[in-house]
N, C-alpha and C positions, 0 to 999 in steps of 0.2 A: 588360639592366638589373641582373639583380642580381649579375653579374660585378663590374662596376663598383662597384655598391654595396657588394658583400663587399672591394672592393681600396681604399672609403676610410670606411668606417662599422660599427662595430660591431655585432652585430644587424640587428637588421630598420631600413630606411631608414624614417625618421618624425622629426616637431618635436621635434629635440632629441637626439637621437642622438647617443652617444660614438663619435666620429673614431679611427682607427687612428693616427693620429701630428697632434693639431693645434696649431697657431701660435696661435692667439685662442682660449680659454675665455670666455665670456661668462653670468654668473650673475645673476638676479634684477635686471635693467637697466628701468629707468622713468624719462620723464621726461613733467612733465604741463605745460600751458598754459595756468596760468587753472582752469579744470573739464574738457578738455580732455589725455585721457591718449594722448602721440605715440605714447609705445613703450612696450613692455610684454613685453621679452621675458624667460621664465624660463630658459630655458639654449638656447646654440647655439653649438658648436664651428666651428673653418674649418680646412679640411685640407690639411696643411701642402703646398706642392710642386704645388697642381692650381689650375684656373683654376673658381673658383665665383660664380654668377651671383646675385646678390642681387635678388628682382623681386617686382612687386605694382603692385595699381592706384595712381593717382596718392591721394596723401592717407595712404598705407601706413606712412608711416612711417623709409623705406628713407634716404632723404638725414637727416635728425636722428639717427639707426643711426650716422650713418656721421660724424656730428660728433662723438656722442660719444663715440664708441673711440677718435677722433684726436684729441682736450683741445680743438678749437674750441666744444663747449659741454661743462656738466655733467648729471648725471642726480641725479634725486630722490633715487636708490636705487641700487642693484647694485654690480656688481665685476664686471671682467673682467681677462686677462693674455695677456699675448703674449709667447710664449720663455719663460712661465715668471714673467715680472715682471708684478707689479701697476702696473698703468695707473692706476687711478683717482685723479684728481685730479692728475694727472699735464700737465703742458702742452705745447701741442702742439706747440712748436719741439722741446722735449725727445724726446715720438713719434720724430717724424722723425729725430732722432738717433740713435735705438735703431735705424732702418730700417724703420720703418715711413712710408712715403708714399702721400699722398694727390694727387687730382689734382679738379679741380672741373666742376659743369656748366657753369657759367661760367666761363671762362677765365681765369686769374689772371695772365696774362702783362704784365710791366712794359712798357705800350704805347712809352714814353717813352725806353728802350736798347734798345739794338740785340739783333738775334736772340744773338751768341755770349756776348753780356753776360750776357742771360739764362741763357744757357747756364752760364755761370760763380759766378753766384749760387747755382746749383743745387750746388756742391761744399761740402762740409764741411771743419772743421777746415785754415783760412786762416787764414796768419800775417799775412798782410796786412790782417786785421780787426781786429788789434790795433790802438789807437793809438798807443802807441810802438812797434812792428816796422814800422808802417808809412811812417815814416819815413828806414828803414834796409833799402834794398832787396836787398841782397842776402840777408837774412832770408825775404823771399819772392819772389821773381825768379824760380826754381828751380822753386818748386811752382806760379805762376801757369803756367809754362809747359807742365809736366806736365798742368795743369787746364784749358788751353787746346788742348792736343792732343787729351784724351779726349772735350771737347766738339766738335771739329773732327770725330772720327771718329765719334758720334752724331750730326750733323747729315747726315751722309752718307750714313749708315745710315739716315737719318729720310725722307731726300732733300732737305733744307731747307741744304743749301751752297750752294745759289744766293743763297739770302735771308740769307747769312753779315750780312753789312753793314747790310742794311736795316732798321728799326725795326720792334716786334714790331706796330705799331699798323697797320704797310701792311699783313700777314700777314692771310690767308680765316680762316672761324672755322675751316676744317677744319687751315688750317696753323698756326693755334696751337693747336688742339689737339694733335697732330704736335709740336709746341713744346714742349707743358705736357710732355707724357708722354718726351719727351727728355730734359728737364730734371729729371724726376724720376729718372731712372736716373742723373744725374752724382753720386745718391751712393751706391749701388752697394744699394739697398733690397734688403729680405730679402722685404718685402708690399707692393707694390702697389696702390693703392683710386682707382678708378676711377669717377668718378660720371657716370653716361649720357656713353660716351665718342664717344657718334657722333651726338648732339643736334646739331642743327645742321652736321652735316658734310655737302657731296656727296655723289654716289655715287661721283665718280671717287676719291674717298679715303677710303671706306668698308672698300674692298680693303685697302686699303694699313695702314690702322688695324690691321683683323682680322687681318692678317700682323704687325702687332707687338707684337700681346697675345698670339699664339701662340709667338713668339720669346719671350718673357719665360717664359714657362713652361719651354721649353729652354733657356735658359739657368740654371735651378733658383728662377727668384722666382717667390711664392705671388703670387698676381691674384684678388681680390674687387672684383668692379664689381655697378655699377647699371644695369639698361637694360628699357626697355619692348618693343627688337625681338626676336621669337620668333625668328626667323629667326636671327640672330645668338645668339642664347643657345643655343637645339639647336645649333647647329654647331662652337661653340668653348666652352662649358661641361664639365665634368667633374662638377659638381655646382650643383644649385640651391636655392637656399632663396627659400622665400615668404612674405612678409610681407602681413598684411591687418591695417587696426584699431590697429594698434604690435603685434602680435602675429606669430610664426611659426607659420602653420598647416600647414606641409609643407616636405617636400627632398627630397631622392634624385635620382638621375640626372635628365639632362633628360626623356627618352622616357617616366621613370614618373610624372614631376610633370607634364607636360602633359596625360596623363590624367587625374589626380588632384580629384575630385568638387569636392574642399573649394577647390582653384586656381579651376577653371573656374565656381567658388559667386562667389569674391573677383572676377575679373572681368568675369564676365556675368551674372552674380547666379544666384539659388537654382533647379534644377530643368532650368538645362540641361546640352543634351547633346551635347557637341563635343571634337573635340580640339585643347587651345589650339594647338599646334604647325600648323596650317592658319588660323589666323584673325592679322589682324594685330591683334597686341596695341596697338603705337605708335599706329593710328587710336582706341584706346578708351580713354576718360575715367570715372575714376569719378567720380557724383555728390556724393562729400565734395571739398569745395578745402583748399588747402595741400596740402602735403608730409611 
């Protein structure tokens, strides 16, 4: 544990911790509902290059986290940056320009075009969305095709070339999830955000998933997801942050935060004594609703 921790955190691993090199600074962030405070968090770094696990019982806070670093909502309060630029207030087609991409629990896939279409939407910076270049095809001809090979070789890579043709709306939730997360790489993202990427998926594509959030990391993009399985967080985590309340109560490597009093306080409440990493997290609900 604290190898790891020494190789992405400054100091001793704890809420809030200065990161050895991070992509996302996040300062003084709140947003409230009414009388009803989501988030609340005072400072948390993400570490640039590693795959970090965002987790907490339901009602945590973690999905509104994660709207609003990407401009789908705003906060009461705070500042954050990513690269270095100020986000705040920022929108979220904009995000995504920078590269920073999001993926959903619910699938955002356009049921209605076909899988490569989707696929194609996912590109940036088409001359063909112009209204006058698009008229005048040889202005983009060149780059659709460029934009239609890269997504040819992600679907392959995905294993979803069989479903080239077919509409995203025949596609299992696991194969559009497989979809979503393809489509996000057709614009070559720097982060990754991931919200419970295996909700709703089988087990036969469970595998297949977890081998492509490990690929993303070797090929050098930073990975921030959401997820309730233990199982999967110990295993392909490099680091985890815990959210309880709208609040971060703990981080540091997986093995030290499943021990971690104040974790095992947020999901199975005060006084017990277990290691989360043996208990299925995905079966336990906290007694707050929403998210």
């Amino acid at each position: 544990c604290s190898s790891m921790a020494n190789d992405i955190s400054i100091g001793k691993a704890e809420p809030g911790c200065k990161k050895v090199d991070p992509i996302i600074v996040v300062d003084n962030v709140t947003r409230q509902f009414g009388g009803l405070t989501a988030v609340d968090v005072k400072h948390v770094e993400i570490p640039r290059g590693k795959i970090t696990a965002l987790i907490g019982p339901n009602g945590a806070g973690k999905t509104t986290f994660f709207n609003l670093l990407t401009g789908f909502d705003k906060p009461n309060t705070g500042t954050w940056t990513y690269e270095g630029k100020d986000l705040a207030g920022v929108p979220s087609y904009k995000v995504a320009r920078l590269g920073m991409i999001r993926t959903f629990q619910l699938t955002k896939a356009l049921s209605l075009l076909t899988v490569i279409d989707n696929m194609r939407l996912g590109a940036q910076h088409q001359a063909g969305e112009s209204f006058f270049k698009a008229f005048i095809r040889p202005l983009w001809s060149a780059n659709e095709k460029r934009i239609t090979a890269k997504a040819d070789e992600l679907l392959t890579r995905f294993k979803l070339d069989a479903k080239r043709e077919d509409y995203a709306a025949a596609l299992s939730g696991g194969q559009r999830k497989l979809l979503e997360m393809a489509r996000a790489l057709m614009s070559d993202p720097k982060l990754v955000m991931l919200d419970e990427p295996m909700a709703g998926v089988n087990p036969a594509l469970t595998q297949s998933l977890l081998e492509h959030i490990k690929d993303l990391k070797k090929d050098g993009t930073t990975v921030l997801f959401v997820e309730h399985d233990m199982h999967m967080v110990r295993n392909i985590s490099d680091w985890v942050i815990v959210m309880a309340e709208g609040k971060i109560v703990a981080e540091g490597p997986p093995a030290q935060v499943m021990k971690d009093q104040a974790v095992i306080d947020a999901y199975l409440g005060a006084h017990a004594d277990t290691d989360l990493g043996t208990v299925a997290i995905n079966t336990i609900k906290s007694p707050k609703a929403g998210k």
